[in-house]
C-alpha positions in Angstrom: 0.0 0.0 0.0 3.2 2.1 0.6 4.5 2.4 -2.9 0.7 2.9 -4.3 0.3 5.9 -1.9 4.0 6.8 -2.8 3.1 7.3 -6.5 0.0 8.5 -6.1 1.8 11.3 -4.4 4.5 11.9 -7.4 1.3 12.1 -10.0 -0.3 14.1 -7.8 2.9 16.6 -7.3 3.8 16.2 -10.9 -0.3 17.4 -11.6 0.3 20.3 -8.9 3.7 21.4 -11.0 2.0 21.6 -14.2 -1.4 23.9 -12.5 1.6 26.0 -10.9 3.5 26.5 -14.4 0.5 27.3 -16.4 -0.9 29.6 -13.6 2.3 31.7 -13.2 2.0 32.3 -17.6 -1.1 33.6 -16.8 -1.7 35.1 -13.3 -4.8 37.1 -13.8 -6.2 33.2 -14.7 -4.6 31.7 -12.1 -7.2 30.0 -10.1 -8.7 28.0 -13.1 -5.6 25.7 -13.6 -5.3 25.4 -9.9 -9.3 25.2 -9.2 -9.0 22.0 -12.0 -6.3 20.1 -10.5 -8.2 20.6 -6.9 -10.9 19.3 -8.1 -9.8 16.4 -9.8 -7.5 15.5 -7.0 -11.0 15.9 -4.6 -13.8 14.7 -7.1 -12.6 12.2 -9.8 -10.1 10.4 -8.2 -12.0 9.4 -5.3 -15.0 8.1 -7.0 -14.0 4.4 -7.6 -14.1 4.4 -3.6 -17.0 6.6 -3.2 -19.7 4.9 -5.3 -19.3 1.9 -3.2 -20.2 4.0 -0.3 -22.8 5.5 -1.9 -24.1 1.9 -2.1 -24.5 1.7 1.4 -27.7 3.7 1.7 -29.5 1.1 -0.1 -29.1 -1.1 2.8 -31.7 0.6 5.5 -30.6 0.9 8.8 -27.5 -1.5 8.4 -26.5 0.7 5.5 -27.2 4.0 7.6 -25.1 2.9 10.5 -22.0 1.9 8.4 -22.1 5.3 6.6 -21.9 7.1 10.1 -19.3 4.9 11.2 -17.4 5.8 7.9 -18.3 9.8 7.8 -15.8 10.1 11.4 -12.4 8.9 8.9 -14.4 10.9 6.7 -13.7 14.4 8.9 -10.3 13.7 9.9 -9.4 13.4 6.4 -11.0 16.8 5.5 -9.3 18.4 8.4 -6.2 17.1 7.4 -6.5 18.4 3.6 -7.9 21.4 4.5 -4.2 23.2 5.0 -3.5 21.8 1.5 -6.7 23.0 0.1 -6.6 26.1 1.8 -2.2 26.9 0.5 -3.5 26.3 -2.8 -6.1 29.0 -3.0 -4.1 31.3 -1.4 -1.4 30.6 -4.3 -3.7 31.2 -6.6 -5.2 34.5 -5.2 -1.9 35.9 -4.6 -0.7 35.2 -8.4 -3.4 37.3 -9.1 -2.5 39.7 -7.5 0.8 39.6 -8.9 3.0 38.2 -6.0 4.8 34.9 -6.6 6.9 33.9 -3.7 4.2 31.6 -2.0 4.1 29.9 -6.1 7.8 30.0 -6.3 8.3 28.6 -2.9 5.7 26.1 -3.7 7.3 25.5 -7.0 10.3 24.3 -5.4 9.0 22.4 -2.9 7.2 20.3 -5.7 10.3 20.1 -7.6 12.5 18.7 -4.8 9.7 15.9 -3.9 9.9 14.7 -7.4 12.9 14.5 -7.7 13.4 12.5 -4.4 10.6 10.1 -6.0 12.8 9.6 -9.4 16.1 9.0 -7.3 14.1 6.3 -5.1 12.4 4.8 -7.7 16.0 4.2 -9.5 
C-alpha cells in the first residue's frame, strides 16, 4: 500500500507542477488551472471508492449505521487536507494579484519531492 500511496503522491505533485506553471504564464487566470487540479485530485479520483459508499444507503438501517461509522475517517481526512486546500487557493489568489513567492516557494518544494521520487524509484 506504501509504494501505491507513494506514487499516487508523485502524480499528484507532478499534476500540482504543471497547474503552478500554467498559472504563473497567466496570473490574472490563475485559479482556473489550480481550481482543476483541486478538483480532480478531490472529485474524480476518489470516485472508484465513493460509489461503493454511496451503495451503502440502499441497505436501510444496516446501510445508515455503516455510513456514520465511515463519515468520522471521513472528517479527519478533511481536516487534514484542509491546510493543503486552503495553500493552494491562497497561491492562486496571490498570483493574481501579482505576488509569486508563495508559487515559487511552492514551485520548489514540488520540484524537490519529485525529484526525491525519481532518485528512489531508481
Amino acid at each position: 500500500m506504501g509504494k501505491l500511496w507513494q506514487r499516487i503522491t508523485y502524480y499528484r505533485h507532478r499534476s500540482e507542477l504543471w497547474a503552478l506553471a500554467l498559472a504563473k504564464r497567466a496570473p490574472c487566470l490563475a485559479i482556473y488551472p489550480i481550481g482543476i487540479v483541486v478538483l480532480f485530485w478531490w472529485v474524480i479520483a476518489p470516485l472508484p471508492i465513493l460509489f461503493p459508499i454511496l451503495l451503502l444507503q440502499n441497505l436501510g438501517k444496516l446501510g445508515e449505521l455503516m455510513l456514520a461509522l465511515l463519515a468520522i475517517p471521513a472528517l479527519v481526512v478533511l481536516g487534514f487536507a484542509l491546510p493543503w486546500f486552503s495553500s493552494w487557493c491562497e497561491i492562486g489568489t496571490s498570483l493574481m494579484f501579482g505576488r509569486f513567492t508563495a508559487a515559487n516557494a511552492k514551485e520548489k518544494a514540488l520540484t524537490e519531492s519529485i525529484h526525491a521520487y525519481r532518485t528512489r524509484a531508481i
